[in-house]
Structures are given as C-alpha cells and as structure tokens.
C-alpha positions in Angstrom: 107.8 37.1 -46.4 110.5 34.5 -47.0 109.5 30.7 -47.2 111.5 29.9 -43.4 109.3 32.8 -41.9 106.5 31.0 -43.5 106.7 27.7 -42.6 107.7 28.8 -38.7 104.1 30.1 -39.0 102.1 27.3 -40.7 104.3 25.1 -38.1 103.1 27.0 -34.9 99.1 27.0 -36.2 99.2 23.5 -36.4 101.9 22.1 -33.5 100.4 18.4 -34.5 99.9 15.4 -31.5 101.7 15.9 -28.3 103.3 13.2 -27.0 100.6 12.5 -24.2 97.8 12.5 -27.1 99.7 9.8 -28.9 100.0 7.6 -26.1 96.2 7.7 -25.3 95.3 7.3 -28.8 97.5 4.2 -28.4 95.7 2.8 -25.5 92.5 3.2 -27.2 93.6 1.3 -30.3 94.9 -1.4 -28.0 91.5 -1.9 -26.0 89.8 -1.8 -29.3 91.9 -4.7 -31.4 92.2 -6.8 -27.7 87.8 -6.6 -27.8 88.1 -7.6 -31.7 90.7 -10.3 -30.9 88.5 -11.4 -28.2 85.0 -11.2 -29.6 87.4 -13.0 -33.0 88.5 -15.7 -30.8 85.0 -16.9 -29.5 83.9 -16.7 -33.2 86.6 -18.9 -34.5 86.2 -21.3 -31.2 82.8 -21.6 -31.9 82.8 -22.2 -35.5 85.3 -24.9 -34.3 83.1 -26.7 -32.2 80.2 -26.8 -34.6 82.8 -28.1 -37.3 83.7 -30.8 -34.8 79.9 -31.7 -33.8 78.6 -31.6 -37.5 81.7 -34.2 -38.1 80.8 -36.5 -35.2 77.0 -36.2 -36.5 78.1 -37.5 -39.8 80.2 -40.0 -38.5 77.0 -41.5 -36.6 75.1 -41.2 -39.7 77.8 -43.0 -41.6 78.2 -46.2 -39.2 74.3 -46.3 -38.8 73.4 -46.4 -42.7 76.8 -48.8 -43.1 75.0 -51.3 -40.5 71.8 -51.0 -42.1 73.0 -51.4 -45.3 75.4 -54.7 -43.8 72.0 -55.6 -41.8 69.7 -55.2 -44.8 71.5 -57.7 -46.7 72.3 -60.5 -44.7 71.7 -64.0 -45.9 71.3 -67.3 -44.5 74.8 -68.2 -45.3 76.8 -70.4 -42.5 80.8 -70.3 -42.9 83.1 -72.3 -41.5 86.1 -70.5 -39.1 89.8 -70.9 -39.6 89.6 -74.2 -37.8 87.1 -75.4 -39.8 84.5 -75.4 -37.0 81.2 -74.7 -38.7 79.4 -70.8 -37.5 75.9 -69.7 -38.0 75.2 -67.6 -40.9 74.9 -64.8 -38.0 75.8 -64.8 -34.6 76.3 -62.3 -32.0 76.1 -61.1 -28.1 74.6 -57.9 -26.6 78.3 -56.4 -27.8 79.4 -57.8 -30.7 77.4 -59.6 -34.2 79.1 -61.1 -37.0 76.9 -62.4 -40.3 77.3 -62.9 -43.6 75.6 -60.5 -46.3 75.5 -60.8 -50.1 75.8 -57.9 -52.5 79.5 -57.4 -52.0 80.4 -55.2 -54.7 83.2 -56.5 -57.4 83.7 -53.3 -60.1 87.2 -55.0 -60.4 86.0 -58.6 -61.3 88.4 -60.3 -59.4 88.0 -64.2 -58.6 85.7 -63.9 -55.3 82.3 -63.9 -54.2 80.2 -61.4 -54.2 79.0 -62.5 -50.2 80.8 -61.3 -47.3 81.4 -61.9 -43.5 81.6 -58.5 -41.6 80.8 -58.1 -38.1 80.9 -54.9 -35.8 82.3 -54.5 -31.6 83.2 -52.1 -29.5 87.2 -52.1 -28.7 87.6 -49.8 -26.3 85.5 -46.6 -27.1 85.9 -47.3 -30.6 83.1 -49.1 -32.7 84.8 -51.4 -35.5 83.3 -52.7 -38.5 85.0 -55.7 -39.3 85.2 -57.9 -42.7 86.9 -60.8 -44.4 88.2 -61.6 -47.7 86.8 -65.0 -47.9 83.8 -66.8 -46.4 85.5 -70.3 -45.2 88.5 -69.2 -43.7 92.1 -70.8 -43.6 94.3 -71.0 -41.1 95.9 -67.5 -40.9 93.1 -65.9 -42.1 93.1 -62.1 -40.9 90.3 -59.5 -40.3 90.3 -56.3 -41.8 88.8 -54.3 -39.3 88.0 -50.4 -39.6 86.7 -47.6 -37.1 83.8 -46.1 -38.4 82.9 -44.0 -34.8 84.9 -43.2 -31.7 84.2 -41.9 -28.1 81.4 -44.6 -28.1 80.6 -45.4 -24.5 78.6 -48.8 -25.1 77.6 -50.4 -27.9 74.2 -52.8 -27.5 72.8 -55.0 -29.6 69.7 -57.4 -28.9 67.9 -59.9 -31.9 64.0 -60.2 -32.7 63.5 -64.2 -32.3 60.2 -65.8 -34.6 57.7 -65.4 -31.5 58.7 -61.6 -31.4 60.8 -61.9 -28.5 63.9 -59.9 -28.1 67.1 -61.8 -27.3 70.9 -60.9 -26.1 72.2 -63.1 -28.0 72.2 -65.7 -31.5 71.3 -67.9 -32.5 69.2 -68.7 -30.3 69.4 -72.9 -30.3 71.5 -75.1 -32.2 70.7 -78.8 -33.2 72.9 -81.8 -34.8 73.7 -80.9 -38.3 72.8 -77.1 -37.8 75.0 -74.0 -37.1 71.8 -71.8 -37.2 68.5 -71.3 -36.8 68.7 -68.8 -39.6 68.5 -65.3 -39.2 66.3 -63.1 -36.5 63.5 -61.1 -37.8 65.0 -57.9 -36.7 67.7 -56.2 -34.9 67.8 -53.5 -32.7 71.4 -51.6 -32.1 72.1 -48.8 -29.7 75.2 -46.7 -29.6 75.7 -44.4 -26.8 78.1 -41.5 -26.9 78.8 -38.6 -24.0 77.7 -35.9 -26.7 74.4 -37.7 -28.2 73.2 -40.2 -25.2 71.8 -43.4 -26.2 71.0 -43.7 -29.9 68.8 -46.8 -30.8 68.1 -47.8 -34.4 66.3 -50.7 -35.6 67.3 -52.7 -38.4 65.1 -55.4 -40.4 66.7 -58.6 -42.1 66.0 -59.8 -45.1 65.6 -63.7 -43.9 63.5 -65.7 -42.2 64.5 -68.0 -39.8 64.6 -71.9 -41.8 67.4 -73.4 -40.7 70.3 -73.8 -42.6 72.9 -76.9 -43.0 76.7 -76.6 -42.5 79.0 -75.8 -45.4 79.9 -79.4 -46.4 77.0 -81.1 -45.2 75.1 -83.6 -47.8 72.0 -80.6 -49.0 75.1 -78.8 -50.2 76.0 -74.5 -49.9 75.4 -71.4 -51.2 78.1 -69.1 -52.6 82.0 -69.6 -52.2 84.9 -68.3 -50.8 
C-alpha cells in the first residue's frame, strides 16, 4: 500500500468536526464564559462594595477616636481671637465646638506650645477637624482645617453642664472678667450618615468646671502661643 493510499484511509476513518459541530461547540463556549463573566462580575462588584464599606467604617472609627482623643485632653485654657477678643477655653453649638487641648505633640522641637486650639463642624456633608498653629491669634491668622468623614448628614453635639444637665450649647454663662465657666463634664457627639444612621458617642473631659480668667488678666495664663 503506498503512503497517499494510506492516508486517504486514515483521513476518511476519522473525517474530524463538521462545520455545524464547530459552530455549536462555539455557542456552548460562549454561554459558558458569558455565565463566568457574569457570575465574575457580581464577585468583583461585591468585593467592591465591601472594600468601600470597610473604608467608610474605618473612616468613622478614625474621626471618633481623633475627637476622643481631642476631647480627652482638653484643658481649661481661654485664647484670645484674631481681634484680640477673649474666647472660652471651649465653646460650641449643637453643630460646631472649638477648645483648646494640651498634649500637642512636638518630635521636631520647634519653638511652640505643646497646647492646641482645634475645633470640628459640618461644611456641607463633610465633617472637618479644624486646628491652629498658635493659641492667641494675630490678625491673618488661618485655620488649617482637614476632612476626616464625608457623606455626613448631621453632625450634633450637646455638653454635660455641673448639675448633670445636658445643653446645646457653651459655655453656658459668662460673667465680667470671665470667658468661661470652664469645661463641661461631658460631651455627647452624634454623627449621622445614610449607610450607618445616627451614631452617638460620649466623650468625658478631663476638667472641671472653675472658672478661668482671660489671657492677660491680673491671675495671669497658662501656656503660650
């Protein structure tokens, strides 16, 4: 037998995919990597979303253990503004605080103190945590403010007076030759989101509530600029 004879013979036991059989196999493997791409795609989404929520999560985590550490710290401290009008060591609405806290941290050992005035409020749906570079400001004297959460919906703060009773607002009172009361025995701050609802976290101060004179006044200051 010669070699074309024998591979007409090997070529007509074994004639191989018709065209039709191609095309179906075809089909198949098309249905079969569209339900992978598919069942793929709502794997990927969803590990997307959890990235997304475990990030917001952290983010609240973050701006309520920076408050509590702000909070935690806070000291009977009055300033005086860029106008030279005296403020109360802390003072704040249902929506907005600013204080001043000690324990500002100076690895560098540059020429400041180691107290701070920071403050947080809601601008827009954003939560800011706001700070300065000195206590008794100058004219000119500019915020650095920061985000620490977004897609906040409202931001509420209320303040623990001596008798126990919760406030909107501090100080409460202010007398000649005060700025404050001194600081409230507590305060209470709840953050609401459209992912999380109302979040309420209560944070404890480390003063009392002795009144404090005014920077410049004759019984003299704490701390510098």
């Amino acid at each position: 037998m010669t070699p074309t004879a024998a591979h007409r013979r090997a070529s007509a036991a074994s004639p191989g995919f018709t065209l039709i059989e191609l095309l179906v196999a075809l089909a198949i493997f098309a249905i079969l990597a569209v339900m992978a791409y598919g069942g793929l795609d709502v794997v990927l989404k969803a590990r997307d979303r959890a990235e997304v929520e475990a990030q917001r999560i952290a983010d609240l985590q973050m701006t309520f253990t920076l408050m509590e550490r702000d909070v935690e710290q806070a000291i009977n401290r009055p300033v005086r503004d860029e106008f030279g009008d005296a403020e109360a060591a802390m003072r704040g609405t249902s929506s907005a605080i600013e204080f001043t806290r000690a324990g500002w941290r100076n690895p560098a050992g540059l020429p400041r103190s180691e107290m701070q005035r920071v403050g947080y409020d809601l601008d827009g749906h954003d939560l800011r945590r706001i700070s300065y570079g000195t206590l008794d400001r100058a004219p000119g004297t500019e915020p650095r403010d920061t985000t620490v959460i977004g897609d906040v919906e409202e931001f509420d703060i209320r303040y623990m007076a001596p008798t126990g009773e919760w406030v909107p607002y501090w100080p409460m009172t202010a007398t000649s030759g005060q700025t404050s009361p001194g600081l409230p025995l507590a305060i209470e701050v709840t953050v609401e989101t459209k992912q999380w609802g109302k979040i309420t976290r209560l944070f404890r101060t480390p003063g009392g509530v002795a009144a404090t004179p005014a920077p410049g006044t004759s019984s003299g200051t704490t701390g510098g600029t």
